[in-house]
C-alpha positions in Angstrom: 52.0 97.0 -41.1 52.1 96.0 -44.6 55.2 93.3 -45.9 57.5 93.3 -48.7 57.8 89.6 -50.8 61.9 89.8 -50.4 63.4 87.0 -52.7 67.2 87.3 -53.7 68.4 84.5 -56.5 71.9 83.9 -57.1 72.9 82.2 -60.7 73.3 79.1 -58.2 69.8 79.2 -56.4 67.2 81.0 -54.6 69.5 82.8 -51.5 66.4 83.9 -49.7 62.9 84.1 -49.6 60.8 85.6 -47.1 59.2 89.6 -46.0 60.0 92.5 -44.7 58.4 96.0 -44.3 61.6 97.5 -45.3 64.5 96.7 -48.1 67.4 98.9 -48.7 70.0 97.7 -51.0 73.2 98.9 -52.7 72.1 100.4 -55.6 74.6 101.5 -58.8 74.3 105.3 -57.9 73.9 104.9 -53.8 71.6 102.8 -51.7 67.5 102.9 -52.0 65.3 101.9 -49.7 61.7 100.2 -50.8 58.7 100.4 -48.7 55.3 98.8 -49.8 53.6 100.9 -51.7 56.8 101.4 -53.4 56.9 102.6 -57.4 57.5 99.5 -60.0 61.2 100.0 -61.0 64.3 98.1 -62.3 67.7 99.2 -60.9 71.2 97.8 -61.5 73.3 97.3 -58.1 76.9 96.4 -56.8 78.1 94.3 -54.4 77.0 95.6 -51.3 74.8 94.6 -48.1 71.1 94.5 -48.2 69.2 95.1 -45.3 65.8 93.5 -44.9 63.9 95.1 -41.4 61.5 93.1 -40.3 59.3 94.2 -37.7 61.7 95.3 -34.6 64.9 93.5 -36.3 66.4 93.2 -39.2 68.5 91.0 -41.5 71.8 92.0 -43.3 72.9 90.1 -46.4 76.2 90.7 -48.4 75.5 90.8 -52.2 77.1 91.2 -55.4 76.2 93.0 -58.6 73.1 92.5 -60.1 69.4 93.8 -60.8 66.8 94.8 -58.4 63.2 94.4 -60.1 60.4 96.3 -57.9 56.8 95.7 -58.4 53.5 95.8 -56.6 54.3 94.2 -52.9 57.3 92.3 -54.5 60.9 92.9 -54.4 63.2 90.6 -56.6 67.3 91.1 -56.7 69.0 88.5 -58.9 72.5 88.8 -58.2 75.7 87.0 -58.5 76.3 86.0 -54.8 74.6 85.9 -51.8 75.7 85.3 -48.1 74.5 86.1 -44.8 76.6 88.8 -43.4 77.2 86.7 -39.6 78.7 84.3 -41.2 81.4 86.0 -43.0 85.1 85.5 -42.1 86.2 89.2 -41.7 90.2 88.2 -41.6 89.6 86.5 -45.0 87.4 89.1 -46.5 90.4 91.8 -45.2 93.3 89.9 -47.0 91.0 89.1 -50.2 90.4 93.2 -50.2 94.0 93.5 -50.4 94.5 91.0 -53.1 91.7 92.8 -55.2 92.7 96.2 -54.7 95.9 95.9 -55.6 94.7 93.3 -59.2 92.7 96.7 -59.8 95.5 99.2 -59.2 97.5 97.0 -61.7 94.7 97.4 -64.5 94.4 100.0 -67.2 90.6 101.3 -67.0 90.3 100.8 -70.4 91.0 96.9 -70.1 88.6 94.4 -70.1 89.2 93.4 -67.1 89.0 96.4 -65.1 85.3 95.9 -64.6 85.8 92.8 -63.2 88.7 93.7 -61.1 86.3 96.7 -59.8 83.4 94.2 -58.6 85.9 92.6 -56.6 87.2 94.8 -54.7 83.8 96.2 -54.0 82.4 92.9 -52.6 85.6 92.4 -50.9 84.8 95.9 -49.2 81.1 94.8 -48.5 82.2 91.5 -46.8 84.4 93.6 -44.4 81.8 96.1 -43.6 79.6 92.8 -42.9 
């Protein structure tokens, strides 16, 4: 079966590299999935988890926003964070959700900050599906 170059780059570094025959990541408007073959395309996401399958398992990673750049046999997502989703601390993922829903439900959605406020509640929500 054909492979998928996978690399996802944080501002900080490269967060993986490797393949897969299947990506399916957290896209602005709902989750796509990228087989080779796949159509070139550029796509904004959100903080979400990206599932990489490769062969009979599969990898799950918890992402925030960013860009997804598809091309050829190569799959790029350049994102603000990157972590591995077995490693995530679901008791402190639960009480930052609180913490950033209720900054958001404080914030007028015409303020600046609302945006922000938004992205952090929805990787707050991705790190407790994780």
């Amino acid at each position: 079966m054909a492979a998928l170059t996978v690399e996802i780059v944080t501002p900080i570094a490269s967060a993986f590299k490797g393949e897969a025959v299947e990506v399916v990541a957290p896209g602005l408007l709902g989750e796509f999935g990228v087989l080779p073959g796949h159509a070139a395309m550029l796509a904004v996401t959100r903080a979400g988890i990206v599932t990489l399958r490769e062969g009979q398992g599969s990898k799950r990673l918890v992402v925030g926003a960013g860009f997804a750049e598809v091309g050829g046999a190569n799959v790029t997502l350049l994102v603000e964070s990157c972590e591995a989703a077995e490693k995530v601390d679901k008791e402190a993922a639960k009480v930052a959700l609180a913490a950033a829903e209720q900054k958001l439900a404080g914030i007028a959605l015409h303020d600046p900050e609302w945006e922000l406020a938004r992205k952090q509640v929805d990787l707050a929500q991705a790190r407790t599906l994780a």
